[in-house]
NUBA-112435 format. One line per field, with one value per residue: y, z, x of N, C-alpha, C, O in turn. Coordinates in Angstrom, 1 decimal, always signed. Layout:
% NUBA-112435
n_y	[Y; ...];
n_z	[Z; ...];
n_x	[X; ...];
ca_y	[Y; ...];
ca_z	[Z; ...];
ca_x	[X; ...];
c_y	[Y; ...];
c_z	[Z; ...];
c_x	[X; ...];
o_y	[Y; ...];
o_z	[Z; ...];
o_x	[X; ...];
END
This chain:
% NUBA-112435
n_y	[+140.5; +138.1; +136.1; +133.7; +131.6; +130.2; +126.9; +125.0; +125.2; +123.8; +122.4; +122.4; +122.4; +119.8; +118.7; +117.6; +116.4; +118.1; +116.6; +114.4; +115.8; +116.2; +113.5; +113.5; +115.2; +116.2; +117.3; +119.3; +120.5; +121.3; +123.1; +124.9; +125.6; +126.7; +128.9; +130.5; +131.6; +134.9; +136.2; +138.3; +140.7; +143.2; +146.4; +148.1; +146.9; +145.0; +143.7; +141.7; +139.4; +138.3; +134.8; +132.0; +128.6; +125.7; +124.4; +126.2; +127.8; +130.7; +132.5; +135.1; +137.0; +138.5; +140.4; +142.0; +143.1; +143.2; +144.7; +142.2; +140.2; +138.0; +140.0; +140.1; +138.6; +138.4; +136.0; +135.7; +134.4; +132.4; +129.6; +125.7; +124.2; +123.1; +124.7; +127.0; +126.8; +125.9; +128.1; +129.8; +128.4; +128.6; +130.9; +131.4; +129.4; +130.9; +133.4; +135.8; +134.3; +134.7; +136.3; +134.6; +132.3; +131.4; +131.4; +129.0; +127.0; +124.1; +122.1; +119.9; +120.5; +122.0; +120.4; +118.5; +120.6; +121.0; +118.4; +116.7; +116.0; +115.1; +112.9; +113.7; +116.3; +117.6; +119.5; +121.9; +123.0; +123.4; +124.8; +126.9; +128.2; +128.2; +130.9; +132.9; +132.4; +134.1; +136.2; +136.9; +136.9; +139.8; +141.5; +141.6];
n_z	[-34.7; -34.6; -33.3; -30.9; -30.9; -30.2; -29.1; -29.0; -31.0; -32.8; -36.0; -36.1; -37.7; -38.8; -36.0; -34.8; -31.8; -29.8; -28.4; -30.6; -32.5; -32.8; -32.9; -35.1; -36.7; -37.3; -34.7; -35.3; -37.1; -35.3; -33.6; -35.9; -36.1; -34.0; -33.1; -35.1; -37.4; -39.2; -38.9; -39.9; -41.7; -43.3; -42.9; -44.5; -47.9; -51.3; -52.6; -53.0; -52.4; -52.1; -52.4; -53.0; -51.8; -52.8; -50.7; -49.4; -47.9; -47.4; -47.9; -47.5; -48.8; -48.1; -49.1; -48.6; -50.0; -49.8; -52.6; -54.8; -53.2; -50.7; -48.3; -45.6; -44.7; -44.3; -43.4; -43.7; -43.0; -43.0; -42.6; -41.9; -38.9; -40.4; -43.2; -41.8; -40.4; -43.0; -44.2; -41.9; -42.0; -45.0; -44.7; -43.6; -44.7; -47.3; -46.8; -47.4; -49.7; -53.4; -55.5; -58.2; -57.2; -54.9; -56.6; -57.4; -55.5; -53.5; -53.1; -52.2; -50.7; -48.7; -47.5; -46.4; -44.9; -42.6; -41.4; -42.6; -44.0; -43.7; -46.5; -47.3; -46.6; -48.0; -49.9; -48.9; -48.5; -51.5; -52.2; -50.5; -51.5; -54.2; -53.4; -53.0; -54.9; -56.8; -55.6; -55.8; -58.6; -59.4; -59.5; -61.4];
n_x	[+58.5; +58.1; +55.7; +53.6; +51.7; +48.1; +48.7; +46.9; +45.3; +46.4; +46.0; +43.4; +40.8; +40.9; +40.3; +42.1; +43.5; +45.8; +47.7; +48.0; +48.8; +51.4; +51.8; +52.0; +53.3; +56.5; +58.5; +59.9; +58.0; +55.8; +57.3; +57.3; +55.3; +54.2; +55.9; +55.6; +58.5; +58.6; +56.7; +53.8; +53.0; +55.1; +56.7; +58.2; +58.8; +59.5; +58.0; +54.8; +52.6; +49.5; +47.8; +44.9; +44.1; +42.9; +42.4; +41.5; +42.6; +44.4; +47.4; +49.8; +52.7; +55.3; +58.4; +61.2; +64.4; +67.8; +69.6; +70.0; +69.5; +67.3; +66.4; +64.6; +62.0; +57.9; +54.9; +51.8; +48.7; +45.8; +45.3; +46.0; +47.9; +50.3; +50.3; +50.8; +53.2; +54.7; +54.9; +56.4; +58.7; +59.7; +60.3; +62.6; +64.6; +64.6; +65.8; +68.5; +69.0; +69.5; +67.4; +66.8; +67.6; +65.9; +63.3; +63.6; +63.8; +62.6; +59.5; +60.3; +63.4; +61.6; +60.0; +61.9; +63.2; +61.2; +61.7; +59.9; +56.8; +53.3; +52.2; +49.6; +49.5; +51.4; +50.8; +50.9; +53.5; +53.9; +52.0; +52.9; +55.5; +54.6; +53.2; +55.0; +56.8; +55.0; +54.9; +57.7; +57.7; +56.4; +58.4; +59.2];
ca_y	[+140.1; +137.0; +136.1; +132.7; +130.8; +129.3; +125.1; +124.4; +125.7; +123.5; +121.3; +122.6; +122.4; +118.8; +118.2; +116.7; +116.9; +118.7; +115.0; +113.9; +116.4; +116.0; +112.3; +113.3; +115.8; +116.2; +118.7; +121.0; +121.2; +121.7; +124.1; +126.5; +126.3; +127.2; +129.9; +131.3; +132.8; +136.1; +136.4; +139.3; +142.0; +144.1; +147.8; +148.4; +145.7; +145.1; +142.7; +140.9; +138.7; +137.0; +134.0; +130.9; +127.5; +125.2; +124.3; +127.2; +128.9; +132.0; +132.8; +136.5; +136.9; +139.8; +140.3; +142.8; +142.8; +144.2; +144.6; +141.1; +138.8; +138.4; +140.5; +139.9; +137.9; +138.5; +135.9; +135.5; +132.7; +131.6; +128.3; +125.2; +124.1; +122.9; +125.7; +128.4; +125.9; +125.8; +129.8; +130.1; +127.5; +129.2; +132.7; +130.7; +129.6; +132.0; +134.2; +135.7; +133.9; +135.7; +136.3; +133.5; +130.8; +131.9; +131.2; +127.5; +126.2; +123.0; +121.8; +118.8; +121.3; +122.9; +119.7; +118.4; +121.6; +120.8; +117.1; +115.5; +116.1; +114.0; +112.9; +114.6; +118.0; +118.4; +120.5; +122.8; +123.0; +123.9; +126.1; +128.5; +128.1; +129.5; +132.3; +133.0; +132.8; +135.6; +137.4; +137.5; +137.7; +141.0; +142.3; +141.5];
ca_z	[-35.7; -34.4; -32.5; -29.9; -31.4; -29.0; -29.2; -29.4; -32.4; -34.2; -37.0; -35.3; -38.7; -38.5; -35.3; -34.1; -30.4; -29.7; -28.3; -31.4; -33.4; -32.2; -32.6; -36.6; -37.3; -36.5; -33.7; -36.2; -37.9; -34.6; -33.4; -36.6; -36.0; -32.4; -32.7; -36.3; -37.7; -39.2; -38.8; -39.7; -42.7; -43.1; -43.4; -46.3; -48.4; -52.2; -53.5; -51.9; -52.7; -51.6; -52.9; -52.3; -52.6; -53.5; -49.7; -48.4; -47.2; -47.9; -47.8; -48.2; -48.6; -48.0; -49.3; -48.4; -50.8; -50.1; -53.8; -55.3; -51.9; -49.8; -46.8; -44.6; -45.2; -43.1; -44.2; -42.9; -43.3; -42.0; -43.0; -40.6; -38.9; -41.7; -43.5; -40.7; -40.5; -44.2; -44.6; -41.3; -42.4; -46.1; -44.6; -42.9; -46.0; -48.3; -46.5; -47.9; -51.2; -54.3; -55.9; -58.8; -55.9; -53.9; -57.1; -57.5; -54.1; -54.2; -52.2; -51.4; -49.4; -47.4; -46.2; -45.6; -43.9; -41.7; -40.7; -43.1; -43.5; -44.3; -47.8; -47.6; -46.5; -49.1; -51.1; -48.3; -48.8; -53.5; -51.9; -49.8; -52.5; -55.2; -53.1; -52.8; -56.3; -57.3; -55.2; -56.8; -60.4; -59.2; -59.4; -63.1];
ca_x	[+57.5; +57.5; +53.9; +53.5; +50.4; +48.1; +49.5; +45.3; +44.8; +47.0; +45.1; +42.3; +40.6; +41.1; +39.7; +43.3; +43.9; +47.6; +49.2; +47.6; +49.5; +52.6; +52.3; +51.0; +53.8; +57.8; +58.8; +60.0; +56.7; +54.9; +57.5; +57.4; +53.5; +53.7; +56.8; +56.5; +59.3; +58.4; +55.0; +53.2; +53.5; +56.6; +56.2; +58.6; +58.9; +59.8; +57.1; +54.1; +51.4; +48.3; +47.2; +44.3; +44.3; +42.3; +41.7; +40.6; +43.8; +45.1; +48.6; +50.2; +54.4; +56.4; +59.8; +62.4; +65.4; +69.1; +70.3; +69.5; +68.9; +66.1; +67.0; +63.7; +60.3; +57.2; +54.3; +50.7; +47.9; +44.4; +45.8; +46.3; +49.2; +51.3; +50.0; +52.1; +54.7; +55.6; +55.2; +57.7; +60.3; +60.4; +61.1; +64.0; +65.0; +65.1; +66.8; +69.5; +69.0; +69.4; +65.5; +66.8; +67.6; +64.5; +61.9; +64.0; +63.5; +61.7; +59.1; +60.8; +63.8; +61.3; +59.6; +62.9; +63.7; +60.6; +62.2; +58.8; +55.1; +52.6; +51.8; +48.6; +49.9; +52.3; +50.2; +51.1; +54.6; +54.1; +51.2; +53.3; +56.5; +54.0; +53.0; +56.8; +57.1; +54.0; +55.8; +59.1; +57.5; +55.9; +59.9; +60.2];
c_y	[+138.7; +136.9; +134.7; +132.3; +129.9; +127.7; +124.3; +124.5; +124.7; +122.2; +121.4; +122.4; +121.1; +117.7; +117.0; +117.6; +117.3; +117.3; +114.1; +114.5; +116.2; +114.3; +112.1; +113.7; +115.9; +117.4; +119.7; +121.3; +121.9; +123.3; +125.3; +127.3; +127.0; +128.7; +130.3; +132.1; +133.9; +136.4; +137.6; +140.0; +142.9; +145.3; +148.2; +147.0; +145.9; +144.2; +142.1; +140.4; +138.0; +135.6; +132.7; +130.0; +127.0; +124.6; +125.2; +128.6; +130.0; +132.2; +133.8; +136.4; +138.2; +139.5; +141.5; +142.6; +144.0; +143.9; +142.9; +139.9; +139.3; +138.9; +139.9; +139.6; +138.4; +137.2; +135.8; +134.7; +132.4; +130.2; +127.2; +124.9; +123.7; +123.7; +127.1; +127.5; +125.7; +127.3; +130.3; +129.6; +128.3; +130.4; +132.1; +130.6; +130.1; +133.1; +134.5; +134.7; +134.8; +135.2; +135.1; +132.0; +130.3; +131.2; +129.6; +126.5; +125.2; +122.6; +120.3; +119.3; +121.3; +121.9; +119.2; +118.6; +121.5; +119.2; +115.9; +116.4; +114.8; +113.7; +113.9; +116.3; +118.4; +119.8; +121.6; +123.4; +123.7; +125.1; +127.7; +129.2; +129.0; +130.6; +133.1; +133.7; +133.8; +136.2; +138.5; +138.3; +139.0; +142.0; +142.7; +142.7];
c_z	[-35.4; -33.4; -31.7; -30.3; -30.5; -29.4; -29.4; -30.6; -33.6; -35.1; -36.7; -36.3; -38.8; -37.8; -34.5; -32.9; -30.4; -29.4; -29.6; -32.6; -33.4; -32.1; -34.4; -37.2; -36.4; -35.2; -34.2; -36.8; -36.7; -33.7; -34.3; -36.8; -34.9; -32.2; -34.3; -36.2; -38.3; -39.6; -39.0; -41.2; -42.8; -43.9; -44.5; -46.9; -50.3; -53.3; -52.3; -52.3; -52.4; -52.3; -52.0; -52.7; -52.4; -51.8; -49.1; -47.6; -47.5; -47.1; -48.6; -47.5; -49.0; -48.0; -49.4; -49.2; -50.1; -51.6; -54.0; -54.2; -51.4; -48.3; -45.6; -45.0; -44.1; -44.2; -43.0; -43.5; -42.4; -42.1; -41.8; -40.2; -39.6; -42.3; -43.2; -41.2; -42.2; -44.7; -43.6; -41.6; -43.6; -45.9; -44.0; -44.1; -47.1; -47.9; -46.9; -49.1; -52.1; -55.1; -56.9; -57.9; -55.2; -54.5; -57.7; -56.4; -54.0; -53.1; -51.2; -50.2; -48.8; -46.5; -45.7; -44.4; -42.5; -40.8; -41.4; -42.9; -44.5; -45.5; -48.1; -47.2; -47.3; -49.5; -50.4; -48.2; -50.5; -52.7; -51.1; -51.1; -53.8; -54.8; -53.3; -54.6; -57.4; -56.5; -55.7; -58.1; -60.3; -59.4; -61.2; -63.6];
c_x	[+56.9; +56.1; +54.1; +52.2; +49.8; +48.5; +47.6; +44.9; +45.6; +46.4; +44.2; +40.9; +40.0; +40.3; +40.8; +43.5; +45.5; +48.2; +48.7; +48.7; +51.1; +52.9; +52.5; +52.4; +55.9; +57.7; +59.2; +58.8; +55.9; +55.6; +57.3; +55.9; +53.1; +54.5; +56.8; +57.4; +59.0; +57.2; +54.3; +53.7; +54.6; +56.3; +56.7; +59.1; +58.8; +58.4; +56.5; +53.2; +50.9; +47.4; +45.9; +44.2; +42.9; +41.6; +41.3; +41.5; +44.0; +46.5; +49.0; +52.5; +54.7; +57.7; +60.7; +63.8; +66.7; +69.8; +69.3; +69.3; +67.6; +66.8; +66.4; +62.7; +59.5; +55.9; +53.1; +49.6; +46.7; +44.2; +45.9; +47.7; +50.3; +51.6; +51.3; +53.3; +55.7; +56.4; +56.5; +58.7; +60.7; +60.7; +62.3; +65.2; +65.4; +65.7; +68.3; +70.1; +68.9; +67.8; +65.8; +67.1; +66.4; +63.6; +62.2; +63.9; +62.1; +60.7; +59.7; +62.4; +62.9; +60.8; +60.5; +63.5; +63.1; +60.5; +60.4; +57.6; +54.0; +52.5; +50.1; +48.6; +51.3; +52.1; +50.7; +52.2; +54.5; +53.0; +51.7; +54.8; +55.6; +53.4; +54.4; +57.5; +56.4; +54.2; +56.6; +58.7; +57.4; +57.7; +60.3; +59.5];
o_y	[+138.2; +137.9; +134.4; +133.0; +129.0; +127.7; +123.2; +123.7; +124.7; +121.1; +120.3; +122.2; +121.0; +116.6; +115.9; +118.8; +116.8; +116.8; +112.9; +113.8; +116.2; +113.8; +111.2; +112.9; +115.7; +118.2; +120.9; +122.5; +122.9; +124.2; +126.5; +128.3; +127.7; +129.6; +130.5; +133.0; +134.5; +136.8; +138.3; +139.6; +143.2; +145.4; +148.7; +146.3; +146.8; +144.4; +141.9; +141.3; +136.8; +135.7; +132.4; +129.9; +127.7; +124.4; +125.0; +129.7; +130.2; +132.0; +133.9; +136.1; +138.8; +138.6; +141.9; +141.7; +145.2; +142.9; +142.6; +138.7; +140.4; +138.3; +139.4; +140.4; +138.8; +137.3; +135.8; +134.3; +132.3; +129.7; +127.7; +125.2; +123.9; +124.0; +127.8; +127.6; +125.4; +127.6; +130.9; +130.4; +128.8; +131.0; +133.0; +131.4; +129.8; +133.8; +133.7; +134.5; +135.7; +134.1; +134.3; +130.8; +129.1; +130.5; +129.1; +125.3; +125.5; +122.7; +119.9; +118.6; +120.7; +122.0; +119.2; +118.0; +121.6; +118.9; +114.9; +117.3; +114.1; +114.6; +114.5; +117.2; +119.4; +120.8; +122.6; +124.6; +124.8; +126.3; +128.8; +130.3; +130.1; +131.3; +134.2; +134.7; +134.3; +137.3; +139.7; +139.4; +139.7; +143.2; +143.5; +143.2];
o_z	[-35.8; -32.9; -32.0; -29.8; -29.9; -30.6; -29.9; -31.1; -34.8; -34.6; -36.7; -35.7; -38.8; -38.2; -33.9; -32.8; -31.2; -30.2; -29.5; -33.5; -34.5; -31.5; -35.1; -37.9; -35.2; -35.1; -33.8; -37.1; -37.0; -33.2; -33.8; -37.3; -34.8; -31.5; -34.9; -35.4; -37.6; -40.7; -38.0; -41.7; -41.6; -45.1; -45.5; -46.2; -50.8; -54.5; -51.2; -53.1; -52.2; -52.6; -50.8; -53.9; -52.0; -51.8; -48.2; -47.1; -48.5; -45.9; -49.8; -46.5; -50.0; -47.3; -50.6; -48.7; -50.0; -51.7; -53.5; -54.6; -51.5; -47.5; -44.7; -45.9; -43.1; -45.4; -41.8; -44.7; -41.2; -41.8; -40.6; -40.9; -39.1; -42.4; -43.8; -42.1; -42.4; -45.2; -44.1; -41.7; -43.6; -46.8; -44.1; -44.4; -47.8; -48.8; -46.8; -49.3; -51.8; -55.1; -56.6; -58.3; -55.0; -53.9; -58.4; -56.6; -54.3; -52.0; -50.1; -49.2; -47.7; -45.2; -44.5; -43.5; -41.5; -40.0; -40.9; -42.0; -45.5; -46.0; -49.1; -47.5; -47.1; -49.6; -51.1; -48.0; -50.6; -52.8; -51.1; -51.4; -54.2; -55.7; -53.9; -55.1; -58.4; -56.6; -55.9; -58.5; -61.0; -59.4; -61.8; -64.7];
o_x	[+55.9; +55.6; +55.3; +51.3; +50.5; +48.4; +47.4; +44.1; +45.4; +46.5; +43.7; +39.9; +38.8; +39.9; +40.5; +43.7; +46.3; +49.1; +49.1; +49.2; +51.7; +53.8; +53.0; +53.0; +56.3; +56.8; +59.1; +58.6; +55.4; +54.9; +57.2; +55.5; +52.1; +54.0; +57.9; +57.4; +59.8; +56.9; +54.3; +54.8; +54.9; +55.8; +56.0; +59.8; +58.1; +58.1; +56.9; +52.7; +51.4; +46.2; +46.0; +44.1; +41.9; +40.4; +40.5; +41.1; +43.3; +46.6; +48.9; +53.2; +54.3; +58.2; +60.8; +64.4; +66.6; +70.4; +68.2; +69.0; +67.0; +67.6; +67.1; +62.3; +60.0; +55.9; +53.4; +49.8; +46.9; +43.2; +46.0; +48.7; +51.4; +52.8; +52.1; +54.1; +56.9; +57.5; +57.4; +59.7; +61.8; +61.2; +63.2; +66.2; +66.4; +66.1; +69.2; +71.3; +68.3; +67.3; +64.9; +66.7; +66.1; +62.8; +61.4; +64.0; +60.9; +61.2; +59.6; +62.6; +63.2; +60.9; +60.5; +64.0; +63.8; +59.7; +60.0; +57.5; +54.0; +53.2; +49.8; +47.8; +52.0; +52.8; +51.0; +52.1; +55.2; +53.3; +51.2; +54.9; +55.9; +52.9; +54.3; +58.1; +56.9; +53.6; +56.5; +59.0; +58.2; +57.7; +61.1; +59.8];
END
């Protein structure tokens, strides 16, 4: 499920050159934008939802459950590289969390998770976290 992203594309939005990005963002942010982790839609899946923000993004989350954890995420995004990189890191994440763990997970973990992001791409981090979480609700 995973996909190889071309490494040009990233912030391309921006108008940031790649040794530009890579000077902007950690090596974990630029890796989980270049190698998402579960990229793509998941054929059976328990809950999913698409949402958009206020920049322009869209982000859609798939969630797979065994009994009350997340078994397997898939998400997808026309978002920029922060954008991928927050949606890959929180399928990392929530894995194997139970769905009440999952909808408490803070944005300040996941950029952690991602070794920092800017102050101005936060929003990107609460924006994939509330896709996450209109996800879950969809279970109640």
């Amino acid at each position: 499920m995973t996909t190889n992203r071309n490494l040009e594309m990233f912030d391309e939005s921006e108008g940031v050159a790649v040794e530009e990005a890579k000077k902007k963002y950690s090596s974990t942010v630029v890796d989980h934008f270049t190698n998402p982790r579960n990229w793509g839609t998941l054929e059976n899946y328990d809950c999913y939802t698409y949402m958009s923000g206020t920049c322009g993004d869209t982000v859609g989350v798939y969630v797979g459950l065994k009994g009350d954890r997340i078994d397997r995420m898939g998400f997808v995004t026309n978002g920029c590289g922060p954008t991928i990189a927050c949606g890959s890191a929180l399928t990392c994440l929530a894995k194997n969390l139970t769905v009440s763990e999952a909808k408490s997970l803070s944005s300040q973990k996941l950029i952690a998770h991602l070794d920092g992001l800017p102050a101005e791409k936060a929003h990107c981090a609460d924006f994939v976290l509330s896709t996450l979480r209109g996800a879950l609700e969809k279970l109640e």
